[in-house]
N, C-alpha and C positions, 0 to 999 in steps of 0.2 A: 480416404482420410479416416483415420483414429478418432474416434470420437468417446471420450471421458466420460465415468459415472456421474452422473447429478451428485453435486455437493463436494466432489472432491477438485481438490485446488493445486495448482502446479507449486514449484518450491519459489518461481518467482511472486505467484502472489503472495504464497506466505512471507517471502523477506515482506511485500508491500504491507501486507497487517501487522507484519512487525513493526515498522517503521509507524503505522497509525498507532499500534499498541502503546510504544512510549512515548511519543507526543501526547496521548491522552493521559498517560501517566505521570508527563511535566507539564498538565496545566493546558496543553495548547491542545482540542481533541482537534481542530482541522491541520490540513498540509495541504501543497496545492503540487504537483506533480514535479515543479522544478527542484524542491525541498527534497521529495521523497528520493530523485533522480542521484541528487548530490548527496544525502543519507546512507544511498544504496550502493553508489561507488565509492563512497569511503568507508566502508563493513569489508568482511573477509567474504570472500568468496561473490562477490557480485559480479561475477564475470557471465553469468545470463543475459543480465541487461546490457546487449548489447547496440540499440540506439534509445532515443527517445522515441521513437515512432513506439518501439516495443514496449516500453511501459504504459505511453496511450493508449493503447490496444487495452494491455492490462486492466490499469483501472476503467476502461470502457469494458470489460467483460465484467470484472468486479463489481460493479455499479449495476449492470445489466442482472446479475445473477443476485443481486440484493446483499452484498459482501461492505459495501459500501452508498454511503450517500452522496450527494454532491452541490454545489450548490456556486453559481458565479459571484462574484467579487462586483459590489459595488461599482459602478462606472467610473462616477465620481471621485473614487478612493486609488482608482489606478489612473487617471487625469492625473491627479494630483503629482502623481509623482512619473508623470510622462511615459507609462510604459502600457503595454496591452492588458486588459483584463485576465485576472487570472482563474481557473476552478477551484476552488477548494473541496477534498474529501474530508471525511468522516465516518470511521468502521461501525458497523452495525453489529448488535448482538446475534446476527445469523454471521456475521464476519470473524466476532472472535469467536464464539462458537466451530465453523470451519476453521480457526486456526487452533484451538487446541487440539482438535479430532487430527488435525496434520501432523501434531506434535508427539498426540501419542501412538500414530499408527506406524510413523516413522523415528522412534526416539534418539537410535542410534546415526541416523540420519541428518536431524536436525539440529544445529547448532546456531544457540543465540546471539546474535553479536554482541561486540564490546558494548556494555552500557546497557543492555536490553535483558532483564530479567523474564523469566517464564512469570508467566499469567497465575 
């Protein structure tokens, strides 16, 4: 197995800090994986994310590597409205950090989705 430099980030986690990036940017800094999931498949090029399992993964290496935080959902608040508890992320300054270091090692590479301005 391949095994990556410390610090550097695949392009699927950069789409996923992208997707924290503007959510923090309209006010809301959490998402919760099904938000990001449906985010990701509606942007150009998210043909990476090819199940859910693969984005768990993700944000479970993301979280792991201090790229993101996490935190579950009230019990209470998803009772309420009959469904399972959800996680909620939120990107860390070593997250957006690893996502501009993505953006300028790869400039010609990376492209922001619709809606989503550079940092």
């Amino acid at each position: 197995m391949v095994r990556r430099k410390p610090g550097t980030i695949l392009p699927l986690e950069a789409a996923i800090l992208e997707v924290a990036t503007a959510r923090n940017r309209a006010g809301d800094p959490e998402f919760h994986g099904f938000l990001a999931a449906k985010e990701l498949r509606d942007r150009d090029g998210a043909r990476a994310l090819t199940a859910h399992g693969t984005l768990y993964k993700a944000l479970d290496r993301m979280e792991t590597a201090g790229l993101l935080d996490s935190r579950w959902e009230d019990p209470d608040d998803a009772a309420a409205e009959g469904r399972p508890r959800r996680r909620f992320y939120r990107i860390t300054g070593a997250g957006a950090r690893a996502l501009a270091e993505f953006r300028a090692a790869a400039p010609s590479a990376w492209r922001p989705s619709p809606g989503i301005a550079p940092a």
